[in-house]
C-alpha positions as CSV (number, residue, x, y, z in Angstrom):
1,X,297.5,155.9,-0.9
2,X,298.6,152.3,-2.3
3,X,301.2,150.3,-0.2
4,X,302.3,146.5,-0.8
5,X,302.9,144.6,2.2
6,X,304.8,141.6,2.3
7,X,305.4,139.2,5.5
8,X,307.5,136.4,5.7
9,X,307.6,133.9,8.6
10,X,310.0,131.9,8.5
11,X,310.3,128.6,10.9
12,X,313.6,126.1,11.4
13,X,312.7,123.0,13.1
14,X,315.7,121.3,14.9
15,X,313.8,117.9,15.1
16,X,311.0,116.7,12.4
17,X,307.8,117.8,12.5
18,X,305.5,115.7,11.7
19,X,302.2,117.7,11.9
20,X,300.8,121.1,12.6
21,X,297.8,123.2,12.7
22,X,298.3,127.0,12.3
23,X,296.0,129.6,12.3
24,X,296.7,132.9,10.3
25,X,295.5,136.3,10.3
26,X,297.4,138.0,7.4
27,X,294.7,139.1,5.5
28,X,294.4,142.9,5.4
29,X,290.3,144.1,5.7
30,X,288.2,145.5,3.6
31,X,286.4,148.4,5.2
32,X,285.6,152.1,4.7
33,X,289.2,153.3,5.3
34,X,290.5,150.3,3.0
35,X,290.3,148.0,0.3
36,X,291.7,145.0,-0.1
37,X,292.8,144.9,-3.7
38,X,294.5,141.7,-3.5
39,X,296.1,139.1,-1.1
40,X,297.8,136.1,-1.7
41,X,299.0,133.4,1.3
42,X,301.8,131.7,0.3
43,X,303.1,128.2,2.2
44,X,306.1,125.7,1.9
45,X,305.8,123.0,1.9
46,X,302.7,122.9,0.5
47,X,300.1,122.5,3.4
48,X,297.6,119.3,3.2
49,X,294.9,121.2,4.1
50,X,294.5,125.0,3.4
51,X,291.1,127.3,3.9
52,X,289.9,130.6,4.5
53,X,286.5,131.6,6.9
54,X,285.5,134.6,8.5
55,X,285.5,135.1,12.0
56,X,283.0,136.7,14.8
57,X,284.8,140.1,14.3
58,X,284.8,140.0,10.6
59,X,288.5,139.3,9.9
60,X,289.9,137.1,7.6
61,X,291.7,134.2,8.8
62,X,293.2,131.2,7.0
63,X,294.0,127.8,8.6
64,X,296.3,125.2,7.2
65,X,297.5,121.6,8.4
66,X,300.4,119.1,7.0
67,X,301.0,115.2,7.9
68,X,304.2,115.2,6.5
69,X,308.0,115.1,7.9
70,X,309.5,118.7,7.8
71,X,312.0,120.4,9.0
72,X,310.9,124.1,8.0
73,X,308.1,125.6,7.0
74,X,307.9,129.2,5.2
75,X,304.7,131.3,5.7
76,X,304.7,134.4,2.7
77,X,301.7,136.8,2.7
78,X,301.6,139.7,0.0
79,X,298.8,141.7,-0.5
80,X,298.4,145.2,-1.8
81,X,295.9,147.7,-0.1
82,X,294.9,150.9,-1.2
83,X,294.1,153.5,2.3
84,X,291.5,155.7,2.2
85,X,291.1,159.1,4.8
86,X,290.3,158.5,8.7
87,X,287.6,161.5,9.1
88,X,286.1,160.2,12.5
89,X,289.2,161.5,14.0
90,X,288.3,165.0,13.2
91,X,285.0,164.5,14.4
92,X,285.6,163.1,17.5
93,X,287.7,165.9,17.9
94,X,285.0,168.5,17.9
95,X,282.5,166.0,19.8
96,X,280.9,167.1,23.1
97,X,280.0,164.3,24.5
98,X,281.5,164.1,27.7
99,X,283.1,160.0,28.6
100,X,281.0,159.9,31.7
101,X,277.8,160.3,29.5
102,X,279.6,157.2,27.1
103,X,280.0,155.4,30.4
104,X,276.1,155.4,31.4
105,X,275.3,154.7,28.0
106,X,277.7,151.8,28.3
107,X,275.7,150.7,31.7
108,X,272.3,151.1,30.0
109,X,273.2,147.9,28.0
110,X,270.5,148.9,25.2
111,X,270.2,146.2,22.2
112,X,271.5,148.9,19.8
113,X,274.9,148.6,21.3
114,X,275.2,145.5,22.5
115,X,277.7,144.7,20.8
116,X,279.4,147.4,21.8
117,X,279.2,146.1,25.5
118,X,281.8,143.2,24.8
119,X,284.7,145.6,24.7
120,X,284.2,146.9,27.9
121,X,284.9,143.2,29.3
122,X,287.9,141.6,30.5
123,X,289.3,139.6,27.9
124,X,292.8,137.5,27.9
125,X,295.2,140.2,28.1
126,X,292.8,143.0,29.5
127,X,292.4,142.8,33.3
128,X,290.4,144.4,36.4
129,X,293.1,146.5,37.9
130,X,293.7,149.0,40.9
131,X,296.6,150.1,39.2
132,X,296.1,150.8,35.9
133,X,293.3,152.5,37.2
134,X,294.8,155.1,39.3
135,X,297.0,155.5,36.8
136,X,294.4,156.7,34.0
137,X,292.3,158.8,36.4
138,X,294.3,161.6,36.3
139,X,293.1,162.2,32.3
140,X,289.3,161.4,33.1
141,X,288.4,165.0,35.0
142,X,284.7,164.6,35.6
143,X,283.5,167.8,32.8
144,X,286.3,165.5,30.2
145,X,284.9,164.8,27.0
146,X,285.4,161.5,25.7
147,X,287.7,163.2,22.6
148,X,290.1,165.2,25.5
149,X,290.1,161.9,27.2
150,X,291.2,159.9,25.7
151,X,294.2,162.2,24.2
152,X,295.6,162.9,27.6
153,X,295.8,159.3,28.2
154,X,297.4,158.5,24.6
155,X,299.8,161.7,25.7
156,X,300.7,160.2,29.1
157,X,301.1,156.9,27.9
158,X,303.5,157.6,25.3
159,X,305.3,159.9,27.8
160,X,305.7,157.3,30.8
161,X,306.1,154.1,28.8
162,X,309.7,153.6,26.8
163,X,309.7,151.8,23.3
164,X,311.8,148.8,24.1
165,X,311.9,145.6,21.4
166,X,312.9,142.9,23.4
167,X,312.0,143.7,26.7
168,X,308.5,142.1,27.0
169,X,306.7,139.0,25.9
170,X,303.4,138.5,24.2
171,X,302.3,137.3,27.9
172,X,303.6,139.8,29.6
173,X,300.8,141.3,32.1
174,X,300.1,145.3,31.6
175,X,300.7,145.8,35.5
176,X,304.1,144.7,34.8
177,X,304.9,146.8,31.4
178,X,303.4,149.7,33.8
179,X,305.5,149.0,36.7
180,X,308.3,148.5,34.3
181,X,307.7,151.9,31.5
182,X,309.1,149.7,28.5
183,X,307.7,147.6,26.0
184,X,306.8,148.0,22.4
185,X,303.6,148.2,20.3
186,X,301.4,145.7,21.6
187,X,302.0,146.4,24.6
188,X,300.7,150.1,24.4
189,X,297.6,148.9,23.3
190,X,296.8,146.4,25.7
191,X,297.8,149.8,28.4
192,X,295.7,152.2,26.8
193,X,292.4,149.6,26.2
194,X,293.4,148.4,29.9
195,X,292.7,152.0,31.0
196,X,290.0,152.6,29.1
197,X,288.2,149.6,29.9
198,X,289.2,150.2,33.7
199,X,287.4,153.1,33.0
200,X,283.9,151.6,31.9
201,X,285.1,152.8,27.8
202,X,284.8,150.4,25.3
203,X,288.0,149.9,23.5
204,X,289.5,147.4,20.7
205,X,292.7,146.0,19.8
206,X,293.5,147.0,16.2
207,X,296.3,145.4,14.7
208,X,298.0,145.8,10.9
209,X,301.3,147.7,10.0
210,X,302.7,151.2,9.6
211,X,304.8,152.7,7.0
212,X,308.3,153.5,8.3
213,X,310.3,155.9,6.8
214,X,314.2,155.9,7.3
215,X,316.5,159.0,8.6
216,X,317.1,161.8,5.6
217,X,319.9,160.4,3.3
218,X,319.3,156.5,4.6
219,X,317.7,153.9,2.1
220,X,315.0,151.6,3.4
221,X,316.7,148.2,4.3
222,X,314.6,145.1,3.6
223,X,312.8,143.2,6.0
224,X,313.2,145.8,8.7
225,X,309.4,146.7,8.9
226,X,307.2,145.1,11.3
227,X,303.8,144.2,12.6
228,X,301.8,147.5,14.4
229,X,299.0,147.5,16.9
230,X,296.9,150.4,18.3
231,X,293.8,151.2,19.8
232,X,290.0,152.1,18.5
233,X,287.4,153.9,21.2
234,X,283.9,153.9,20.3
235,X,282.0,157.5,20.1
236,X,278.4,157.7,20.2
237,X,277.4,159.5,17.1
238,X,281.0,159.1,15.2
239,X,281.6,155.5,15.7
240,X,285.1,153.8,16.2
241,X,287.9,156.0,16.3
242,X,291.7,154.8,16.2
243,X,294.9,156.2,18.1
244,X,298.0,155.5,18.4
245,X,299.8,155.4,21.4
246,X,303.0,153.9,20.6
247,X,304.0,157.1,17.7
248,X,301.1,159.5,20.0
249,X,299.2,160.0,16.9
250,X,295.5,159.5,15.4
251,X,295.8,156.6,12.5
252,X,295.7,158.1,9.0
253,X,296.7,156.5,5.3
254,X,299.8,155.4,6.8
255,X,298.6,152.6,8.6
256,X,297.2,149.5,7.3
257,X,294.6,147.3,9.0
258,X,294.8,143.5,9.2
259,X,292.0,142.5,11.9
260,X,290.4,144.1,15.2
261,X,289.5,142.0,18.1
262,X,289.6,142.3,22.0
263,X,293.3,141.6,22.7
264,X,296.2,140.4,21.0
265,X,295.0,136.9,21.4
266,X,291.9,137.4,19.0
267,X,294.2,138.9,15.7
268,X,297.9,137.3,16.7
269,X,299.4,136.5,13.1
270,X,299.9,132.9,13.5
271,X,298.7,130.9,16.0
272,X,299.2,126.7,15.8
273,X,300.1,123.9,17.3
274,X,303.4,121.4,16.5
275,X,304.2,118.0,17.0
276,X,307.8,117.7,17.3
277,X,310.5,117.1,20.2
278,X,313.3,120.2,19.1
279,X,313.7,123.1,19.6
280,X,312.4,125.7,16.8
281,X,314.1,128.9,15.2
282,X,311.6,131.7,14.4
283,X,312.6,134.6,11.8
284,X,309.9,137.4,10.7
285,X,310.9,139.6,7.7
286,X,308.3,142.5,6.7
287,X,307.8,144.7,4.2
288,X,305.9,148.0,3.9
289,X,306.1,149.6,0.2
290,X,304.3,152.6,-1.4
291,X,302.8,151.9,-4.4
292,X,302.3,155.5,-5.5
């Protein structure tokens, strides 16, 4: 499956600015569910400085400055990607291995998955926490494999929590979205790794988009997709397998990977820093096209 991705950012400046440093991680990866067959970051006005590095988790991310006066600034990335089949999924789904066994294994802290061991951590938006504890017990029966798991908590996450744009922030702690059931996609994510994690599981932030296909008889209006995030749980023996608890469903060629990290805060789109005294106007457009 081939899909063509365009994201527009688009920032209005009531004052001047007179300099900025952004950060951007727009660069969809190249991995064995993906390649990147091209990507293109386009910026106006024209940035001073403009490069591209890799970070410690392996995604792309370019970082830009400009000295000079502006009063808006226009970030487009296009890039076209073409998805490849998810088989871990089905694998996990026949695994036996139980999660208190991935929990010890966890605890062991062996050098073969040490680096494993970071996602079982508190990070920025992942917290120790009584409550989202009690709340993921009830899926974790002590015979529970690791696959059945972690499909009851996608299940009862998806049921409890309401899909609400608007209500949250990115900031917004997960013990309030729990005590509140609403939020949107990121904020799933950060419940379900908060659970795991809660749990002694390690579990990543994925983030990327989804294709979104409108009601029978509807055309697709423009600039109405959006940014995704779900969730990847390491299996011993299988390796990192994705779900989604914001649609209750295991990843497959519909969804499009930009970057993993520990939170939100690791793979956030932009990320910068302005000099300027005004207020600012923010506007995101997205597009998710099939290629074939």
């Amino acid at each position: 499956m081939r899909y063509r991705i365009k994201h527009v950012t688009d920032y209005s400046y009531q004052d001047p600015v007179g300099l900025c440093h952004n950060r951007l991680c727009l660069t969809p990866l190249n991995g064995q569910h993906q390649t990147c067959l091209s990507s293109e970051i386009r910026i106006f006005p024209a940035p001073d400085e403009f490069t591209y590095r890799t970070d410690f988790f392996g995604n792309t991310l370019a970082f830009f400055s400009s000295y000079k006066d502006h009063d808006h600034l226009e970030i487009t990335s296009v890039s076209e990607v073409e998805l490849y089949a998810r088989p871990e999924g089905e694998r996990a789904f026949h695994s036996s291995v139980l999660w208190r066994e991935v929990k010890q294994l966890i605890a062991m802290r062996d050098k073969e998955i040490v680096d494993i061991i970071q996602y079982t951590l508190p990070s920025r938006y992942i917290v120790k926490s009584e409550a989202v504890r009690s709340f993921s017990e009830s899926c974790f029966a002590e015979d529970a494999t690791l696959w059945s798991a972690c499909n009851a908590l996608m299940q009862k996450i998806y049921s409890t929590i309401e899909f609400r744009p608007g209500f949250t922030t990115v900031n917004t702690p997960v013990e309030d979205i729990l005590k509140a059931k609403k939020g949107v996609c990121q904020d799933f994510a950060h419940l379900m790794i908060c659970c795991l994690r809660n749990m002694g599981l390690p579990a990543r932030y994925v983030s990327g988009y989804i294709e979104t296909v409108p009601p029978p008889g509807k055309e697709k209006l423009i600039g109405t997709d959006a940014s995704h995030a779900w969730v990847s749980v390491f299996f011993p023996y299988v390796g990192w397998v994705e779900f989604d608890p914001t649609n209750c469903l295991l990843p497959s060629r519909h969804h499009i990977t930009v970057a993993f990290g520990r939170d939100y805060h690791d793979v956030a789109p932009i990320k910068g820093i302005v000099f300027s005294s005004g207020k600012q106007n923010l506007t995101v457009k997205v597009d998710v096209v099939r290629m074939d």
